[in-house]
C-alpha positions, -999 to +999 in steps of 0.1 A: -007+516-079-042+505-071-068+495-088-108+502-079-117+475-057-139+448-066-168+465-038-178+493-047-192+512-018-225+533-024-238+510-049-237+483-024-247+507+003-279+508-015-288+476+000-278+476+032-288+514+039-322+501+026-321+469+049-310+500+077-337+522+069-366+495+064-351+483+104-354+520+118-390+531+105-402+495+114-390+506+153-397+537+150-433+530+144-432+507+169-418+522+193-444+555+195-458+556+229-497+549+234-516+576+229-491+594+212-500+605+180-475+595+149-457+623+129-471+629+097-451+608+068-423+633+058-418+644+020-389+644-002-395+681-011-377+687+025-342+709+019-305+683+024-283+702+042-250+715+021-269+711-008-245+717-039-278+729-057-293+766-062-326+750-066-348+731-045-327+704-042-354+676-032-374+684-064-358+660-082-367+630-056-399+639-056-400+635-095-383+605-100-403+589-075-436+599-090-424+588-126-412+556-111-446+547-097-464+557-126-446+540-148-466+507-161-456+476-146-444+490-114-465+462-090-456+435-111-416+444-113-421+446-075-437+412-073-408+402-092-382+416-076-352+388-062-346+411-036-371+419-007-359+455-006-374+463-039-406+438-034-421+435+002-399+463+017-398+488-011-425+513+005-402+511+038-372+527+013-384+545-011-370+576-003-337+561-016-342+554-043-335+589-058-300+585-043-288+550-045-305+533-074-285+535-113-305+566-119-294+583-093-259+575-096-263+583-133-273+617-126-249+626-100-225+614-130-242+640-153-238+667-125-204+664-120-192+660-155-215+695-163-201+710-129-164+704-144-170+716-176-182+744-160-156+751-136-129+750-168-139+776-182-135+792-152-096+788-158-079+817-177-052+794-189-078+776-208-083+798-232-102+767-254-129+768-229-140+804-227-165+819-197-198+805-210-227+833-217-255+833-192-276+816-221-249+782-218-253+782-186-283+779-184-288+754-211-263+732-188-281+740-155-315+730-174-299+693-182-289+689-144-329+703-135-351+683-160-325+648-157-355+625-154-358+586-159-360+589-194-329+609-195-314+576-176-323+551-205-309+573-229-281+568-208-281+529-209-292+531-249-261+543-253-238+524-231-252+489-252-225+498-273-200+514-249-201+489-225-190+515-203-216+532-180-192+566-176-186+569-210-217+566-218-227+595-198-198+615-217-213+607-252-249+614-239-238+655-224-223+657-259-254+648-277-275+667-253-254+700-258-247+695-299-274+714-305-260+746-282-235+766-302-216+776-281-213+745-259-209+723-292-173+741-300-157+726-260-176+692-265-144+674-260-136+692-231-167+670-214-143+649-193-114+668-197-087+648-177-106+628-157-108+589-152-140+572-144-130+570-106-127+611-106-162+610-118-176+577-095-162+584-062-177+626-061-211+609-075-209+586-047-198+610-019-231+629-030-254+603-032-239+598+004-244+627+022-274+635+001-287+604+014-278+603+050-291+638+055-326+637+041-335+602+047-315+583+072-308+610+100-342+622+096-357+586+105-330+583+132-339+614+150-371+601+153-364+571+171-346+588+195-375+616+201-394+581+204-372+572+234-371+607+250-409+603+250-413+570+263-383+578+291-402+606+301-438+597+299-428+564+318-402+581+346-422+572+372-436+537+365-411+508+386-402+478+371-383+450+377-345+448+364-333+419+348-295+408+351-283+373+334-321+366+332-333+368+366-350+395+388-324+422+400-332+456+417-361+475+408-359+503+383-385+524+360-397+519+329-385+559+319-350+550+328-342+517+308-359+534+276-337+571+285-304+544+286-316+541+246-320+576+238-283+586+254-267+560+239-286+570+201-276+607+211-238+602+215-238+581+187-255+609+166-228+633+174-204+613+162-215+614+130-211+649+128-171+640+128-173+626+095-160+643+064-174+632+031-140+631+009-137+635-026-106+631-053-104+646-084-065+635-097-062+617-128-062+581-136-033+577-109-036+603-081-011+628-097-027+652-123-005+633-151-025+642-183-036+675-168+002+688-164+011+675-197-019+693-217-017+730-194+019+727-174+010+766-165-021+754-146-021+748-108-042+710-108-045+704-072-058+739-065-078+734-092-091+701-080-094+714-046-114+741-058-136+720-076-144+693-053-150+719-025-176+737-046-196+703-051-199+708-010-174+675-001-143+678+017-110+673-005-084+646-002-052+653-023-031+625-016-051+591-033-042+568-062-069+558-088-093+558-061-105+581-029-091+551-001-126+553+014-113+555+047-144+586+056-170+557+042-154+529+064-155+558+095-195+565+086-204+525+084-191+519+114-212+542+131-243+528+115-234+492+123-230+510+163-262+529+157-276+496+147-264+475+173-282+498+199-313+493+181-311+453+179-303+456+217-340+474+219-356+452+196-345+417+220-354+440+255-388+450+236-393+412+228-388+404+258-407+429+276-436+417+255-433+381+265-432+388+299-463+410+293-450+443+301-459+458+271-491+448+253-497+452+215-522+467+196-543+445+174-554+459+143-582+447+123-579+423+096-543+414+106-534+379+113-507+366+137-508+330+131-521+306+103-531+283+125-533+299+158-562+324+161-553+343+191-512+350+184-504+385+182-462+382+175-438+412+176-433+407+143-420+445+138-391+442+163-383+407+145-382+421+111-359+452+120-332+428+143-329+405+112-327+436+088-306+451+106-283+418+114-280+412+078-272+454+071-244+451+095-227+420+083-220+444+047-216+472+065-190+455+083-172+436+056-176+470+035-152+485+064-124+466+065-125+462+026-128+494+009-095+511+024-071+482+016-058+485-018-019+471-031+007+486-044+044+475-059+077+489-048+106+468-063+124+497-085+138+476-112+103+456-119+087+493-120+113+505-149+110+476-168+072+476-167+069+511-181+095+507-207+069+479-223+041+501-220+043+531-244+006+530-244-002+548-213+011+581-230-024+578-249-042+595-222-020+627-222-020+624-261-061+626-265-060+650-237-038+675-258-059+664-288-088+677-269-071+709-259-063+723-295-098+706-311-086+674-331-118+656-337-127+624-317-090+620-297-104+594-276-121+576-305-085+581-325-063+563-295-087+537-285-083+523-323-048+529-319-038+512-291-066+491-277-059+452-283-024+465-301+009+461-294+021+498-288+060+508-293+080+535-286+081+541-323+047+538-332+038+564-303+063+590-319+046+581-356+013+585-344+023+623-322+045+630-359+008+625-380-009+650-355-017+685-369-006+701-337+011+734-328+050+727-331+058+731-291+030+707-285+047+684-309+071+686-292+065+683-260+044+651-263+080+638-287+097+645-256+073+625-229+085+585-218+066+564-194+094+574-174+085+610-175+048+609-170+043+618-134+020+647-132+023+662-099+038+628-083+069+643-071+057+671-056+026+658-037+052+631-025+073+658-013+050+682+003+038+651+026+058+663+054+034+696+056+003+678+052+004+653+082-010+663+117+008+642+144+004+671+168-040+671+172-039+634+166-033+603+184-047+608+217-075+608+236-085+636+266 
């Protein structure tokens, strides 16, 4: 088994996507030819494509962007701030802040746990959750629409006492929809089956390619338009190459800057090779409390169906966690997209100390504390030290995220789960949930957290429930041993799922 590893990739993506971003408008500024004139500053209000939305889906940016800099005490937080990103750098990035700061990954919790509740009662075999009235619907839409800041503190009142941030977003959707009728009678199917990963690693893949498509590409793009229009305007103008430092044959200006934009553009297109994954499989990877509370329903389709309809790609075979391998894939082109750009930053420094290229002085600014007349290429600095310290995460982000452990000595494995009787709590509060008994979660959690839990005070606890007699039973029946899920036949279905055929070489 795996556990979630100790980096957790989009929230510390934040940092170095903002390091990225605050790099590629700094060049892309400075890299407009003269007498060009600059594109006008793009808005959030712009549509992402494969929005999972039926709304505007930048609306929501926009908004929480406005509150945030409305919100007293902005300047001095920001004059506070430990981190440069979120002080001198924050008007460079903040476009993502919608997407990578807690709100955002708070709300693209609170979409996905509405989306799910949604999509089960979408399931005919769960008859507990019947087909909501356009009226629910529309009460659940409206929580995913209006999800402001002050929705987020709520959020983080409540998880004072959780300690838990996903729970926390569980027990705030069941305050928020109390007060519906008809939505108050399913609260407990509000993270029906699900661990915290299911939730986390969908919000992340959203925030992701949310992210990517509205503010990073966009700002990309632009840098190689930049270079198209430099290579061209410039075709014709010779200058002298350079090779190991000295003077080489003669090329133009046009060409060294179209080298750029070619090697930007085949970068760009691999990008488009990357599938943003999601998993939505239980605690372990294999549907284990899902099978035990509806054994009639078909999980992975399910799952499959669900994660598809949030607009990611699917990945049944996982543990706890999605491995990450797609989020490895995408940083390593950034860190290559990055490295072009620090190779234009050093050519454009030196171009500019050999006085090929002359900078524009601009009133008021000051180059030098002591030296009157220094102009420095301060902007090409900036972005090859933001973007130097971007890559070095991005990088150890790569290697880390997909690596995970797992045991395989048989007879350690059996006597482990005979000494833990209390993993059968999930599938007991998930049948708790199914047929309505009142707090389940709260019930095992006082049960069995900090306890020592026995195979006879498991059976006492399922005896005491006031459950239909077949569900008794069945959860009477269910060992350590037995709670698999879906294990076996994921396991054995491998064979179909694995391409050897379109893989592993190169034409």
């Amino acid at each position: 088994m795996s556990a979630p590893p100790s980096l957790k990739a989009p929230a510390t993506a934040a940092s170095l996507f903002a390091a990225a971003a605050a790099a590629h408008r700094a060049t892309a500024a400075a890299a407009v030819p003269s007498g060009a004139s600059r594109a006008p500053p793009r808005r959030l209000r712009c549509s992402a494509s494969g929005s999972f939305e039926a709304h505007d889906p930048m609306d929501w940016a926009a908004r929480s962007l406005e509150e945030m800099q409305a919100a007293e005490g902005f300047e001095a937080f920001c004059l506070m701030a430990l981190s440069p990103l979120d002080g001198r750098y924050e008007r460079l990035i903040r476009d993502l802040k919608p997407f990578f700061s807690e709100f955002g990954l708070i709300r693209y919790r609170v979409i996905v746990e509405v989306k799910w509740l949604l999509k089960l009662s979408q399931i005919p075999e769960i008859t507990e959750v019947p087909p909501f009235s356009e009226e629910a619907q529309l009460f659940l839409d409206a929580i995913i629409q209006d999800f402001s800041i002050a929705g987020a503190k709520e959020v983080k009142k409540i998880e004072k006492t959780t300690n838990h941030d996903v729970k926390a977003v569980e027990y705030f959707l069941k305050q928020k929809c109390s007060s519906n009728p008809e939505i108050a009678k399913v609260l407990e199917f509000f993270h029906f089956g699900c661990t915290s990963e299911d939730i986390n690693n969908l919000s992340h893949a959203l925030a992701l390619k949310e992210a990517v498509n509205t503010v990073m590409f966009p700002v990309m793009i632009n840098i190689c338009k930049a270079m198209c229009s430099l290579a061209t305007q410039n075709a014709a103008v010779p200058m002298l190459s350079r090779t190991h430092g000295q003077p080489a044959s003669p090329t133009t200006l046009g060409k060294e800057m179209a080298n750029f934009a070619a090697r930007f553009s085949n970068i760009g297109k691999s990008f488009s090779e990357v599938k943003i994954l999601g998993k939505f499989a239980g605690a372990v990877g294999n549907y284990n409390a899902d099978v035990v509370a509806y054994p009639e329903v078909d999980w992975p389709k399910v799952a499959e169906e669900f994660v598809r309809s949030l607009g990611l790609e699917f990945n049944p075979y996982v543990t706890q966690i999605e491995p990450h391998d797609y989020i490895s894939k995408l940083f390593n082109l950034f860190t290559q997209f990055n490295n072009v750009l620090i190779d234009f930053d050093r050519d454009m420094w030196t171009y500019i100390s050999l006085g090929y290229f002359k900078q524009i002085v601009k009133a008021g600014e000051v180059g030098s504390s002591t030296m009157p007349h220094k102009v420095n290429p301060i902007d090409f600095e900036n972005s090859d030290g933001n973007l130097t310290t971007a890559n070095g995460s991005l990088s150890s982000l790569s290697m880390k995220l997909p690596i995970s452990r797992m045991q395989v000595n048989e007879l350690r494995l059996s006597e482990d789960l005979d000494q833990t009787w209390e993993v059968l709590a999930e599938p007991i509060q998930t049948v708790m949930r199914r047929y309505g008994i009142p707090e389940p979660y709260e019930k095992l959690k006082e049960m069995t957290r900090g306890q020592a839990v026995t195979k006879d005070s498991i059976r006492q606890f399922i005896e005491g429930l006031d459950l239909p007699e077949e569900a008794r039973s069945s959860l009477l029946e269910l060992t350590p041993h037995s709670y698999i899920g879906e294990a076996e036949n994921l396991a054995r279905s491998i064979v179909e799922a694995v391409d050897l055929k379109s893989g592993f070489k190169i034409e």
